[in-house]
py3Dmol code that shows the C-alpha trace and the ligand (Angstrom):
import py3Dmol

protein = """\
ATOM      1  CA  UNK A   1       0.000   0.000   0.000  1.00  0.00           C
ATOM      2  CA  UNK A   2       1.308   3.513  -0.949  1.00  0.00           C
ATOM      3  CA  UNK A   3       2.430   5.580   2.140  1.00  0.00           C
ATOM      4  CA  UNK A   4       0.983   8.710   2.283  1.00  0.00           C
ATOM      5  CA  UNK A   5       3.183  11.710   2.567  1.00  0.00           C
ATOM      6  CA  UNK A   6       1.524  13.903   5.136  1.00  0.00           C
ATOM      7  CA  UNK A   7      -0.202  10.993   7.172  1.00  0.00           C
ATOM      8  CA  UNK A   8      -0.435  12.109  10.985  1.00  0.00           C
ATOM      9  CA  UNK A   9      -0.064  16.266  10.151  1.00  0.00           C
ATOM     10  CA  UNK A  10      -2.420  18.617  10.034  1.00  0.00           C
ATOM     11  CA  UNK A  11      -2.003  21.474   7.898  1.00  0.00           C
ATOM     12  CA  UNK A  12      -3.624  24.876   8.105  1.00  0.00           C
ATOM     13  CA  UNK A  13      -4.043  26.922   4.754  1.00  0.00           C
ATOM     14  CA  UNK A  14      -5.100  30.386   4.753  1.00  0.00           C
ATOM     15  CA  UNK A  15      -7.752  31.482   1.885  1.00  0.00           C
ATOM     16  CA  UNK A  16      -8.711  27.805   1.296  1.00  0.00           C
ATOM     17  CA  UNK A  17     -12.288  28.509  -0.038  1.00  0.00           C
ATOM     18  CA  UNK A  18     -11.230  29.186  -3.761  1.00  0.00           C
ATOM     19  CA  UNK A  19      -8.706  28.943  -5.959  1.00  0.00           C
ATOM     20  CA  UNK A  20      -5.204  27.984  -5.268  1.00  0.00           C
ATOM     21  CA  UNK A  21      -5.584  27.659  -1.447  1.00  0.00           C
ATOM     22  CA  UNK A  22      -7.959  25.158  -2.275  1.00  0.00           C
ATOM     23  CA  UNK A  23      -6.306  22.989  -4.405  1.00  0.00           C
ATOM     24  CA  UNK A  24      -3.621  22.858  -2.127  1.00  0.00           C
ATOM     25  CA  UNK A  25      -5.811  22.094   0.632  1.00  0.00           C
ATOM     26  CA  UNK A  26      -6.894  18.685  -1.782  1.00  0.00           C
ATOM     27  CA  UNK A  27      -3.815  17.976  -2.721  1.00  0.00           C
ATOM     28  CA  UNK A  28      -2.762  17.423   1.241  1.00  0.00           C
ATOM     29  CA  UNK A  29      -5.756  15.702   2.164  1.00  0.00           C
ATOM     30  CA  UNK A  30      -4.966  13.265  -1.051  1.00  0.00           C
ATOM     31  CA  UNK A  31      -1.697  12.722   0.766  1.00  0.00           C
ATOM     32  CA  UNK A  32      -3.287  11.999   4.253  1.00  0.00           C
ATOM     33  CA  UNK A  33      -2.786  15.470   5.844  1.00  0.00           C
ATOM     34  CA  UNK A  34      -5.401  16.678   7.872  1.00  0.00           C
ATOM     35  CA  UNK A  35      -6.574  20.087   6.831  1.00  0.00           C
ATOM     36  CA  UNK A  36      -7.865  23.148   8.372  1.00  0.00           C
ATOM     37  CA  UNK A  37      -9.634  25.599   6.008  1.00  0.00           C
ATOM     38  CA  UNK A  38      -9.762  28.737   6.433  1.00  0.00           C
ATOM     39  CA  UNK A  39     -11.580  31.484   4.280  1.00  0.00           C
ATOM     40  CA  UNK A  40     -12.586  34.759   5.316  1.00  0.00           C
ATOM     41  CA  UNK A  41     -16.373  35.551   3.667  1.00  0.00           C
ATOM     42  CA  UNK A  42     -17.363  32.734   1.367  1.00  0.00           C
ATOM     43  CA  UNK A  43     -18.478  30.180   3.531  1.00  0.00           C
ATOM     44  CA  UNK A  44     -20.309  28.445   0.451  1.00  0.00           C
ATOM     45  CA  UNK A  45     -17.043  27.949  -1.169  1.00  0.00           C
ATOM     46  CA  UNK A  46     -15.098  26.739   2.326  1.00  0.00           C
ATOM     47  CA  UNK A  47     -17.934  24.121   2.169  1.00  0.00           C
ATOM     48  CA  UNK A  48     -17.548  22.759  -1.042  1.00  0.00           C
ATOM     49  CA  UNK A  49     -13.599  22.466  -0.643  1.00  0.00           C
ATOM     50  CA  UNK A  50     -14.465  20.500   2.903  1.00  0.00           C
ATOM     51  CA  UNK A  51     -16.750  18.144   0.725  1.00  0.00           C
ATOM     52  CA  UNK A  52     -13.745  17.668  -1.679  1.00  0.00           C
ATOM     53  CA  UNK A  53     -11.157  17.242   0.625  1.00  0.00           C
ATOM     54  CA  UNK A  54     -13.436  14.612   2.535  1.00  0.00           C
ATOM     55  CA  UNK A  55     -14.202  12.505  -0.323  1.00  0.00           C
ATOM     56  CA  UNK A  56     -10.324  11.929   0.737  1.00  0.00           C
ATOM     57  CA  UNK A  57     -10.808  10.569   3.621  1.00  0.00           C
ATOM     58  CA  UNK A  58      -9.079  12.884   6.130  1.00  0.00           C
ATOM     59  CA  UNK A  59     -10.410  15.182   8.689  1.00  0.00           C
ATOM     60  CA  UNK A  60     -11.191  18.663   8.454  1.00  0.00           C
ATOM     61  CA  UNK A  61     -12.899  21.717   9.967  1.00  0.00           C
ATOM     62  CA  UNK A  62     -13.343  24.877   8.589  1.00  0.00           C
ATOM     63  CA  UNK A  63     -12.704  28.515  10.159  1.00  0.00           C
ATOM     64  CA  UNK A  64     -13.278  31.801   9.854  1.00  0.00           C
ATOM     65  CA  UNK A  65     -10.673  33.902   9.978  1.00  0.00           C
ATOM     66  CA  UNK A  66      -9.634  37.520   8.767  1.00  0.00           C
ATOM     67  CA  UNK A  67      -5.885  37.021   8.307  1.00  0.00           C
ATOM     68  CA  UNK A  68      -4.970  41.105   8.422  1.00  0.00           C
ATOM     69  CA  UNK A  69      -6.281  40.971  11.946  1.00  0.00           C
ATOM     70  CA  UNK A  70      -3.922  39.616  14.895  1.00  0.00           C
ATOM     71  CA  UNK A  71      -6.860  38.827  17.148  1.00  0.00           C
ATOM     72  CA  UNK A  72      -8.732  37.350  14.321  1.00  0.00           C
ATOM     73  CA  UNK A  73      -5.050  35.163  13.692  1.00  0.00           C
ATOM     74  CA  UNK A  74      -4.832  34.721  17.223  1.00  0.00           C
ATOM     75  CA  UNK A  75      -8.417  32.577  17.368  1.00  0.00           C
ATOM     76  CA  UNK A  76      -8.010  30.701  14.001  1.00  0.00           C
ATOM     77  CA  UNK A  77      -4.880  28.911  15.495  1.00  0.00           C
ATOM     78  CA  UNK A  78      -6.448  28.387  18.572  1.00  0.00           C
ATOM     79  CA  UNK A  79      -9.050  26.862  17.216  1.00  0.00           C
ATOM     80  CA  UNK A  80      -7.123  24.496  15.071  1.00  0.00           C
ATOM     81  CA  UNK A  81      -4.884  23.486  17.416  1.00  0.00           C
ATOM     82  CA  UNK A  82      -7.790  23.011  20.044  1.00  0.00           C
ATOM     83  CA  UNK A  83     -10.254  20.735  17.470  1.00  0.00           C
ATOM     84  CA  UNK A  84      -7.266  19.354  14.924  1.00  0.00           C
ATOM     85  CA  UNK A  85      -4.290  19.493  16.974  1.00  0.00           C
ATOM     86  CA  UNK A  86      -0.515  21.013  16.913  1.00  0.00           C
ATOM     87  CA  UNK A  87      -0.317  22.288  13.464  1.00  0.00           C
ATOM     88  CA  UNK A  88       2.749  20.965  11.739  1.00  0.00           C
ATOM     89  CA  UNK A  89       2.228  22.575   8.249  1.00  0.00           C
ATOM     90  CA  UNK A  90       1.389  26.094   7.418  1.00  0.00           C
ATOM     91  CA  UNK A  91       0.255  27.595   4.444  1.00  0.00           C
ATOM     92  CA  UNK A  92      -0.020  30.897   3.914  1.00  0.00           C
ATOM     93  CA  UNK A  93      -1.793  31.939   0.750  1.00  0.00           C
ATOM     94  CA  UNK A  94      -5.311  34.224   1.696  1.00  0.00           C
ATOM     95  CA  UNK A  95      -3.756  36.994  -0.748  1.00  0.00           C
ATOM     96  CA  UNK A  96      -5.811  39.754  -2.945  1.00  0.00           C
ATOM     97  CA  UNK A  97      -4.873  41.587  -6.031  1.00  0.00           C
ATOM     98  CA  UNK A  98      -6.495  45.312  -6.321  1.00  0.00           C
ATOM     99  CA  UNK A  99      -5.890  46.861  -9.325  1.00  0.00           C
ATOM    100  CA  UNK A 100      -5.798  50.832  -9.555  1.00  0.00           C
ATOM    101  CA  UNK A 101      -7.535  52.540 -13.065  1.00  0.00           C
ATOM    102  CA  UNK A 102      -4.347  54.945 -12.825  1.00  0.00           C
ATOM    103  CA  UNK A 103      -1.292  52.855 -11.162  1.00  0.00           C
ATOM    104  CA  UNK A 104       1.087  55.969 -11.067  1.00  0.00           C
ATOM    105  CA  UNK A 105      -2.171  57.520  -8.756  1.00  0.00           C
ATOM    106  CA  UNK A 106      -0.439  55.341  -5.982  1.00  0.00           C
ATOM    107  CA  UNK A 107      -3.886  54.486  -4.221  1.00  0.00           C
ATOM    108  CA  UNK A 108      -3.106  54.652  -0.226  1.00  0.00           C
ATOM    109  CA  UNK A 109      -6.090  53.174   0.476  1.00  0.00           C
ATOM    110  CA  UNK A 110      -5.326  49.973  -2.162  1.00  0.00           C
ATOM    111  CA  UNK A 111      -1.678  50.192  -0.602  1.00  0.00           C
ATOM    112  CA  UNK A 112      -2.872  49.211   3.227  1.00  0.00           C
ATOM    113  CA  UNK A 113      -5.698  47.087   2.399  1.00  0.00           C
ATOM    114  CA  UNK A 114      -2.713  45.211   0.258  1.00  0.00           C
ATOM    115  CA  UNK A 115      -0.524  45.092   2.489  1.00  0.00           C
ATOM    116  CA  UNK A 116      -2.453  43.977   5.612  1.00  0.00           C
ATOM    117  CA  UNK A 117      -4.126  41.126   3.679  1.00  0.00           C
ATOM    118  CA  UNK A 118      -0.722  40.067   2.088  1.00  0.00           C
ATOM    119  CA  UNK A 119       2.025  41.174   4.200  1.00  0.00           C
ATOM    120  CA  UNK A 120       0.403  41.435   7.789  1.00  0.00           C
ATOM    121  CA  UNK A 121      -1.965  37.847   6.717  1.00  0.00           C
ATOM    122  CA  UNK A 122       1.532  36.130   5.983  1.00  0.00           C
ATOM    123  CA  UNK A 123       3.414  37.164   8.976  1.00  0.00           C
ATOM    124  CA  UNK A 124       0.066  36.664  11.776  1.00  0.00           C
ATOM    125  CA  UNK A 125      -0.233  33.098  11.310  1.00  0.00           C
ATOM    126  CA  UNK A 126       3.585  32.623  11.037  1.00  0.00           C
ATOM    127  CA  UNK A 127       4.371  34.198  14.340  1.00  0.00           C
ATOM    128  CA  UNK A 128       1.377  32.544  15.754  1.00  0.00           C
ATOM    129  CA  UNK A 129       2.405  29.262  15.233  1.00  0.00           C
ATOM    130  CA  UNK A 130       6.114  29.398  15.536  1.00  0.00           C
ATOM    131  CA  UNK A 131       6.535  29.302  19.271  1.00  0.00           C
ATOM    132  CA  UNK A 132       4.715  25.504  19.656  1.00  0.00           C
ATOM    133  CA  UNK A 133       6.711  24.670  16.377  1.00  0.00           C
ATOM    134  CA  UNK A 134      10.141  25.704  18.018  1.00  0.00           C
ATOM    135  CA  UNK A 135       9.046  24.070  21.217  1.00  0.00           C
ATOM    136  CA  UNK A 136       8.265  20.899  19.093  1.00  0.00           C
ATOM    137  CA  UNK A 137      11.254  20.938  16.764  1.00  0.00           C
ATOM    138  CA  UNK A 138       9.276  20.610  13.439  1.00  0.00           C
ATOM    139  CA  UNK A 139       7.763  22.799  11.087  1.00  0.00           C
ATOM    140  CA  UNK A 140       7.016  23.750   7.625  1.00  0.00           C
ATOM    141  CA  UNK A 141       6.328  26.492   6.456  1.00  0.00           C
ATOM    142  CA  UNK A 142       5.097  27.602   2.756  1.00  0.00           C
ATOM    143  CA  UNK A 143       3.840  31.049   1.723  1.00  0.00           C
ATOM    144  CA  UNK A 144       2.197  31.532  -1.498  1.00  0.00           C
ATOM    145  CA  UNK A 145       4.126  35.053  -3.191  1.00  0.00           C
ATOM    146  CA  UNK A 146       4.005  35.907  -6.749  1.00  0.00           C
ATOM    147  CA  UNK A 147       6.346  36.690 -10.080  1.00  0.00           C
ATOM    148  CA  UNK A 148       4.825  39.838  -9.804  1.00  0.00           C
ATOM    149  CA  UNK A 149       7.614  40.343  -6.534  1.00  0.00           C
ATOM    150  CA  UNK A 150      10.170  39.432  -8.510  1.00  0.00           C
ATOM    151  CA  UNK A 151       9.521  41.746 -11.970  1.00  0.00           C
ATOM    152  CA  UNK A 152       9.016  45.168 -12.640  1.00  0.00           C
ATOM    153  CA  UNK A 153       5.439  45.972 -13.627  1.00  0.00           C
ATOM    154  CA  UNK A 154       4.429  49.202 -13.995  1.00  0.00           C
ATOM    155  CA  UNK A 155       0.810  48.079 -13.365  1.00  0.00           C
ATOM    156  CA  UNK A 156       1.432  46.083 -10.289  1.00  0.00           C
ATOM    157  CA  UNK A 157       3.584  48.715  -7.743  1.00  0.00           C
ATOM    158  CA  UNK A 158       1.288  47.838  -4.971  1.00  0.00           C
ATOM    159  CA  UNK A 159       0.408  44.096  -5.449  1.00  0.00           C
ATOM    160  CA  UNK A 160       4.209  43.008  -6.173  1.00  0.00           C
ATOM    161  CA  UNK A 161       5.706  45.281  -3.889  1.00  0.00           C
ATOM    162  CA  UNK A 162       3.781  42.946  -0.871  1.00  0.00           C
ATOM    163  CA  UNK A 163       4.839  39.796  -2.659  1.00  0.00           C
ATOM    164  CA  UNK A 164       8.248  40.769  -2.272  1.00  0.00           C
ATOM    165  CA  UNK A 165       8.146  41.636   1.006  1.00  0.00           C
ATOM    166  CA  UNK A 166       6.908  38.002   1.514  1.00  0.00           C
ATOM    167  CA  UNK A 167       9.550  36.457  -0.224  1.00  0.00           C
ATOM    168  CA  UNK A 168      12.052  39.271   1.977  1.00  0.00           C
ATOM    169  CA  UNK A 169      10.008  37.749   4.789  1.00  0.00           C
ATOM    170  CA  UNK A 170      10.736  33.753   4.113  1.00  0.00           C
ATOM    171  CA  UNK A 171      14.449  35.135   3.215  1.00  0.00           C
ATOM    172  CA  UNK A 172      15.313  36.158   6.445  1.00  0.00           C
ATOM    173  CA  UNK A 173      13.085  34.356   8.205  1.00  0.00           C
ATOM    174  CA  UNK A 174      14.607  30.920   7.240  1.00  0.00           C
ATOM    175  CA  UNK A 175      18.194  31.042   8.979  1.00  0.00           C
ATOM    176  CA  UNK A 176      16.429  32.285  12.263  1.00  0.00           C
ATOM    177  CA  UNK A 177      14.224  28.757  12.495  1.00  0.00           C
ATOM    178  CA  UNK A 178      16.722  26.505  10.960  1.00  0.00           C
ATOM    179  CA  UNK A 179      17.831  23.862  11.700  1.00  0.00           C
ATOM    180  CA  UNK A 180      14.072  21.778  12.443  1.00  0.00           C
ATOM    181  CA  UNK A 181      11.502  24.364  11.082  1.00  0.00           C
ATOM    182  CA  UNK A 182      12.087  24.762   6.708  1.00  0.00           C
ATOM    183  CA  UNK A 183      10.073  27.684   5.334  1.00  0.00           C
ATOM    184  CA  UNK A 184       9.856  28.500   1.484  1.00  0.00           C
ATOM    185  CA  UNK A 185       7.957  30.384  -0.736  1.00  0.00           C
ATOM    186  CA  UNK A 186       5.777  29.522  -3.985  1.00  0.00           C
ATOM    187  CA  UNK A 187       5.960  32.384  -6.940  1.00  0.00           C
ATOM    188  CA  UNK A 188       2.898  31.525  -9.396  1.00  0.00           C
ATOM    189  CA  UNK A 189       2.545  33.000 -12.272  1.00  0.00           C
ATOM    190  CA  UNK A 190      -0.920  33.707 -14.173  1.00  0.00           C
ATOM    191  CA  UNK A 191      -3.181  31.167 -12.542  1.00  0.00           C
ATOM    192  CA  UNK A 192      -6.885  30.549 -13.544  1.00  0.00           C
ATOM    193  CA  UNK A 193      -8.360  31.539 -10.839  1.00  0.00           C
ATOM    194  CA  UNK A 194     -11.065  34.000  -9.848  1.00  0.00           C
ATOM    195  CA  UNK A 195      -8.252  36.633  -9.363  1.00  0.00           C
ATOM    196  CA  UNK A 196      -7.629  36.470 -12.843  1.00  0.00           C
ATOM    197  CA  UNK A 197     -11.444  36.598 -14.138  1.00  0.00           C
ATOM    198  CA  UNK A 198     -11.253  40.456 -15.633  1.00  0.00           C
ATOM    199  CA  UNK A 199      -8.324  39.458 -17.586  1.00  0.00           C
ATOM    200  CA  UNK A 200      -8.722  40.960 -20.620  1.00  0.00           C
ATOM    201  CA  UNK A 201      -9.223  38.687 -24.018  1.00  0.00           C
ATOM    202  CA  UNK A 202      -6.638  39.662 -25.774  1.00  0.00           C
ATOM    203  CA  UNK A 203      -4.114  40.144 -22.938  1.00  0.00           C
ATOM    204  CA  UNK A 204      -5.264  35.912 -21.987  1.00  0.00           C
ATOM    205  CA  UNK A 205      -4.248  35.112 -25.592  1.00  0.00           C
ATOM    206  CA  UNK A 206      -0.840  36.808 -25.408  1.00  0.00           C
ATOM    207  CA  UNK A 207       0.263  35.456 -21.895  1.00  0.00           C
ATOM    208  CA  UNK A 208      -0.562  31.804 -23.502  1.00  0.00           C
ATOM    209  CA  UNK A 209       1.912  32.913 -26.451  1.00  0.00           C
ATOM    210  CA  UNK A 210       4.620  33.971 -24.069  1.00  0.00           C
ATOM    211  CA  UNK A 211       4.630  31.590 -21.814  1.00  0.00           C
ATOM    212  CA  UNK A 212       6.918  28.732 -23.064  1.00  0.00           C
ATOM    213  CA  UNK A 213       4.925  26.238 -21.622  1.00  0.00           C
ATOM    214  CA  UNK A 214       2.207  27.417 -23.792  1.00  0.00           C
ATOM    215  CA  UNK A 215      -0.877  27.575 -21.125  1.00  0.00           C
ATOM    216  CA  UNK A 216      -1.975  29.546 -18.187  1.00  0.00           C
ATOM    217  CA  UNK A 217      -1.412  27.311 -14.535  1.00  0.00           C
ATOM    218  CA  UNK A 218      -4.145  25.716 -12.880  1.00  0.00           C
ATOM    219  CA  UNK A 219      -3.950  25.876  -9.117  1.00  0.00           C
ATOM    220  CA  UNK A 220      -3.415  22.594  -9.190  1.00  0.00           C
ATOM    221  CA  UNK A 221       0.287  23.144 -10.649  1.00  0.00           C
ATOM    222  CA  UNK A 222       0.790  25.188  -7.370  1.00  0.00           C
ATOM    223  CA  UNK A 223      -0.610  22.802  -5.108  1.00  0.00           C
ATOM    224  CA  UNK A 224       2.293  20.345  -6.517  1.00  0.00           C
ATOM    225  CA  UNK A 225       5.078  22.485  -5.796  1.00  0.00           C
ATOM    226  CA  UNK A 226       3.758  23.497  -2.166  1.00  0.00           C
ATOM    227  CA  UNK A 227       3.412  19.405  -1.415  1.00  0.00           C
ATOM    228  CA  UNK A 228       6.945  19.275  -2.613  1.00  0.00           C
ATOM    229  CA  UNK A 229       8.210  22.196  -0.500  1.00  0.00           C
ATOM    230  CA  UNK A 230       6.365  20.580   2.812  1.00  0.00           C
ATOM    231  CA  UNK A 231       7.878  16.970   2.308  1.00  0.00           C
ATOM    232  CA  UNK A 232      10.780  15.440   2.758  1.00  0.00           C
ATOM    233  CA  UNK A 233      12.197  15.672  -0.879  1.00  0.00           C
ATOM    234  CA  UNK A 234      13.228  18.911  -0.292  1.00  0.00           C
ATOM    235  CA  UNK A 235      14.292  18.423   3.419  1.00  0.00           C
ATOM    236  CA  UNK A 236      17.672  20.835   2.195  1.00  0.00           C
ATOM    237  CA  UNK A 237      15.567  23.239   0.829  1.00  0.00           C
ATOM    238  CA  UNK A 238      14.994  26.321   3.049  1.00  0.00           C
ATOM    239  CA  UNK A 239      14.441  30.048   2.212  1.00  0.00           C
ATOM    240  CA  UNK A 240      13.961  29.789  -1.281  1.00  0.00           C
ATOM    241  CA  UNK A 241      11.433  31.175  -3.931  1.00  0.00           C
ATOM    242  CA  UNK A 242      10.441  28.337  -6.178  1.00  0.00           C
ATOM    243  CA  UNK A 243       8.590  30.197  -9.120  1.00  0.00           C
ATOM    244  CA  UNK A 244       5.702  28.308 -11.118  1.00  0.00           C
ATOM    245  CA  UNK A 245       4.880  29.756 -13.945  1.00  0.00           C
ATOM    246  CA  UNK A 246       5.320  28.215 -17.113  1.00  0.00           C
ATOM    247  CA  UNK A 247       8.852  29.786 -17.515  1.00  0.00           C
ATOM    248  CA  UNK A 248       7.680  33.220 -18.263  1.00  0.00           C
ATOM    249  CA  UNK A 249      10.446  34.710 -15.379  1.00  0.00           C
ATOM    250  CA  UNK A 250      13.017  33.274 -17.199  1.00  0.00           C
ATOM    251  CA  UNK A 251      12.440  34.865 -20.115  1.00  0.00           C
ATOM    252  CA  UNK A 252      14.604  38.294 -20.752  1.00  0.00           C
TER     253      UNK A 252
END
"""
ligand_1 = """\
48
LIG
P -8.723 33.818 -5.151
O -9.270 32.774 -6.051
O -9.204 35.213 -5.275
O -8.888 33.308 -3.637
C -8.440 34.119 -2.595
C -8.580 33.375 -1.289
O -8.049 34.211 -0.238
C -10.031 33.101 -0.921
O -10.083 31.858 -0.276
C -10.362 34.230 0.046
O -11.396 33.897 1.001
C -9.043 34.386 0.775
N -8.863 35.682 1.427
C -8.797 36.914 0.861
N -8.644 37.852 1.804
C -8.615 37.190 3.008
C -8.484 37.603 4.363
N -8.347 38.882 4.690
N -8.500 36.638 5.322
C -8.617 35.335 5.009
N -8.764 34.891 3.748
C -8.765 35.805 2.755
O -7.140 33.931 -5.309
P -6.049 32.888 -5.819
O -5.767 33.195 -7.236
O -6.397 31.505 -5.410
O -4.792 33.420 -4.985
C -4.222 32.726 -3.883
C -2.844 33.305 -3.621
O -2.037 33.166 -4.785
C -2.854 34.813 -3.309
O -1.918 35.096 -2.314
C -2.447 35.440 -4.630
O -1.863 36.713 -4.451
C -1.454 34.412 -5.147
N -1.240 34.459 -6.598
C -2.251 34.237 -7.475
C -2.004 34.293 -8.847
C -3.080 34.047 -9.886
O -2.804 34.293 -11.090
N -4.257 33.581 -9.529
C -0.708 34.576 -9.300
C 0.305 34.806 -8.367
C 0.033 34.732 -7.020
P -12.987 34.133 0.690
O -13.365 33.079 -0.313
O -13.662 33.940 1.991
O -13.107 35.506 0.115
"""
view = py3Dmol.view(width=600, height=400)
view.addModel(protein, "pdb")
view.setStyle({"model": 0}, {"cartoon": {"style": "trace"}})
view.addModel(ligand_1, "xyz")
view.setStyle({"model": 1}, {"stick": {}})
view.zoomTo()
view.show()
């Protein structure tokens, strides 16, 4: 019989009602994990992924959480711990995208609501469950950042200056939890997702012609690398940005 990966862990994933957080949250449950959903408005869609990721087998709860607020952090972790257990795997990937009409307008409103959700909604549930994962000597950690904090795009000042601060965050973070807790970071590239859904036509058609791999991702392609970032195939593998995306960030 196959051994499943994650058997005996439970795993937390932030924004696990849609999109990629929910593939990932399948993808874990397919490999035994037990998984903790957390969304923060669409309780219809937390439901449905808890009726996929049961058909797996594993346990799960869901909870609502806002991950820009500390208190809000404070009780989703709480809660897990108290109904699930010690959580052994995080994920953080509750992220949002807000596009301004007029970029160079530098929207201060768009720039904190981006920042709490990305920045502040990585670090909360990090710093919340490090102390019982350095007490317990394991720990993995993934965060779910973007291409967009790794390029320069004039359209995306806001959005991809919080996904680098994420991948800043894993960066430095790393050394300071090494040697038993690994933490890494996933950069995705265009993924069909809702986030994507006002994607202009035209601007879909060229992203599939640039991207050598020919095809915008499906979460599921980012589920894969986060399973491979939380096992033990990558066990020396810490503080690194592993970017999915079809090979467009290679490209000059
Ligand atoms: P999505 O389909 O829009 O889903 C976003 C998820 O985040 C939902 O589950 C949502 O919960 C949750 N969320 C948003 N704000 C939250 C908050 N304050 N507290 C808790 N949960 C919150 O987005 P996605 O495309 O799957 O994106 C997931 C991650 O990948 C994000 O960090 C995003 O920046 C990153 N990413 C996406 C792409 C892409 O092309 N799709 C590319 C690069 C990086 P509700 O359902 O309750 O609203």
């Amino acid at each position: 019989m196959k051994q499943l990966e994650f058997k005996g862990k439970v795993a937390l994933i932030t924004g696990a009602s849609r999109g990629i957080g929910r593939a990932i949250a399948i993808e874990l449950a397919k490999n035994g994990a037990t998984i903790a959903i957390n969304y923060n408005s669409n309780i219809k869609a937390a439901k449905e992924t808890q009726k996929l990721v049961n058909k797996t087998g594993v346990k799960s709860e869901i909870f609502k959480a806002d991950v820009s607020k500390e208190k809000s952090v404070k009780t989703l972790i709480k809660q897990t711990e108290k109904k699930l257990g010690s959580i052994d795997l995080l994920i953080t990937n509750a992220g949002i995208a807000l596009l301004s009409k007029n970029p160079l307008k530098l929207d201060f409103n768009i720039w904190k609501k981006t920042m709490a959700t990305n920045v502040d909604g990585t670090l909360l549930p990090i710093k919340e469950v490090l102390p019982g994962m350095i007490k317990r000597k394991y720990g993995r950690i993934v965060c779910i950042s973007s291409i967009a904090g790794l390029g320069m795009r004039p359209n995306m000042i806001t959005y991809g200056t919080s996904k680098a601060s994420v991948i800043a965050l894993v960066r430095n973070l790393s050394a300071a939890v090494a040697p038993h807790i690994r933490i890494n970071s996933v950069a995705p590239g265009l993924i069909e997702t809702d986030m994507i859904e006002s994607l202009d036509k035209k601007v879909r058609k060229t992203m599939v012609e640039t991207t050598p791999l020919k095809r915008i991702g499906q979460p599921k392609d980012i589920a894969n690398t986060v399973c491979y970032l939380l096992s033990d195939r990558s066990n020396f593998t810490t503080g690194q940005t592993l970017v999915t995306d079809g090979g467009r960030v290679s490209l000059p």
